[in-house]
N, C-alpha and C positions, 0 to 999 in steps of 0.2 A: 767183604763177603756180603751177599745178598740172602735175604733170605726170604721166604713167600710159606705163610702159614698154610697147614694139610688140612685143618680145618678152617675155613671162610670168616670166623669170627673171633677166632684165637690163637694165638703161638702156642705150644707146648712149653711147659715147664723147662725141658731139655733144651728144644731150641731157643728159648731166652738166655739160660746159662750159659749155651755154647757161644751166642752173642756179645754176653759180657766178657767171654773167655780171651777174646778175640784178642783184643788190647795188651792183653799181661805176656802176649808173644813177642809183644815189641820192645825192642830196646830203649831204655827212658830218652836215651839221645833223639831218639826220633819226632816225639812229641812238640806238637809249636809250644807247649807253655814253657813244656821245659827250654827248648830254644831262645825263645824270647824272653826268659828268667838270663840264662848267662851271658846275653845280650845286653842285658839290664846294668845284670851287675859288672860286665866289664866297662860300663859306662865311665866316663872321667869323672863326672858328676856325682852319679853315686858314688866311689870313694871319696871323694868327698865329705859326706855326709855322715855325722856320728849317730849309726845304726848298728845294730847286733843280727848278725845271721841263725835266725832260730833255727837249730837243726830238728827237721820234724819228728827225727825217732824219737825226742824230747816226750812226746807225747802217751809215748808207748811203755816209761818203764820209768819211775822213781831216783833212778841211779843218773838215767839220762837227763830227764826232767831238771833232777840239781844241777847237773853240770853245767847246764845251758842255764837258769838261772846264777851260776856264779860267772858264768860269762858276763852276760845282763850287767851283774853287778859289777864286772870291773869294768866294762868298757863302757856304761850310762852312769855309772856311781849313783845304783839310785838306792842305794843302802837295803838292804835287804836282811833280817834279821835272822839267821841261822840258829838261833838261839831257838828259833821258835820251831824247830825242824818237825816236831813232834804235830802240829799242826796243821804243816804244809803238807806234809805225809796224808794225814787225813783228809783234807779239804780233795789233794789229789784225787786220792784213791776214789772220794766219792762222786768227783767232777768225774774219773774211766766209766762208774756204773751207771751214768746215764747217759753217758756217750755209746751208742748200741752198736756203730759201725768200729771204735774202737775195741772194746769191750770183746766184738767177733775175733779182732785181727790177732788181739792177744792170743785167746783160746787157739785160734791156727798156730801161731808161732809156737804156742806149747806142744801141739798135736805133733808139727815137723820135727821138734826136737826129739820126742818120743820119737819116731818114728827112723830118725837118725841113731838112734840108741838103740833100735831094734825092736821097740816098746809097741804095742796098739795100744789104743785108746779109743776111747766111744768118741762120735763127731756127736755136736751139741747143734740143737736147732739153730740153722743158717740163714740169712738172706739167702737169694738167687745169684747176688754177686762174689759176696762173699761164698759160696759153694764154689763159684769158680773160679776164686782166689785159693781152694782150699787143693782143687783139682791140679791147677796149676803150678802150686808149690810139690804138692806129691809126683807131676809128672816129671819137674826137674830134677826132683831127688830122686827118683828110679830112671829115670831118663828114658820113659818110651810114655804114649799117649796113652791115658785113659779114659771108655766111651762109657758113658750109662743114661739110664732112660730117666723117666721122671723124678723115679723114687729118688732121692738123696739117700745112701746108704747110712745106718747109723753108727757103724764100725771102722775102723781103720785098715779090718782084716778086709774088707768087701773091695776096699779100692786098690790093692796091691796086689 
């Protein structure tokens, strides 16, 4: 998609999101990383190698984060103390609140959920990409496009 600013010195608000939007149309198979990720890993070489497949949503939830740390732990044996869970939890929790790009995806993935349950809820101040991560998710779960202009609405009602 091409796009050519209406004003000579700037994009619109709107046409930068709709920019970023672009991407989240496509199926992950399409991407060269991800191409060249399962290219990687069906390498002969890498099985070989005693590594641990960190699954990314590890990053995104407490529940997931352990499990992939007790992965870690059986297959590096690099002993990990669960005793200490009470810790790890915390440390977590306050590595998400300055991570601002995760921090966002969370709040979306609650909004969907709401929203799956019939629920609204206020949209919380976004990135530009993140907004059309958010647009994106809503447009698959009602399954027709949604357009809006610069303002980012700050309701849930606004975009359905």
């Amino acid at each position: 998609m091409h796009y050519t600013a209406h004003n000579k010195d700037r994009f619109t608000k709107k046409e930068i999101r709709d920019w970023y939007r672009q991407p989240f149309y496509n199926k992950l198979e399409s991407f060269f990383m991800y191409k060249e990720h399962k290219n990687f890993e069906s390498n002969q070489w890498f099985n070989k190698q005693n590594v641990y497949r960190f699954n990314f949503d590890g990053f995104y939830s407490w529940t997931s984060f352990k499990q992939e740390l007790i992965g870690i732990d059986k297959t590096l044996s690099i002993g990990v103390d669960f005793t200490r869970e009470d810790e790890m939890i915390d440390l977590f929790e306050k590595s998400i609140e300055k991570d601002t790009i995760i921090s966002q995806v969370i709040k979306i993935k609650k909004i969907i959920e709401r929203l799956q349950q019939g629920q609204h809820s206020p949209v919380p101040q976004l990135n530009v990409v993140c907004e059309a991560f958010l647009l994106i998710e809503i447009e698959r779960l009602r399954n027709s496009k949604i357009d809006i202009g610069d303002v980012f609405p700050v309701s849930t009602q606004e975009l359905v």
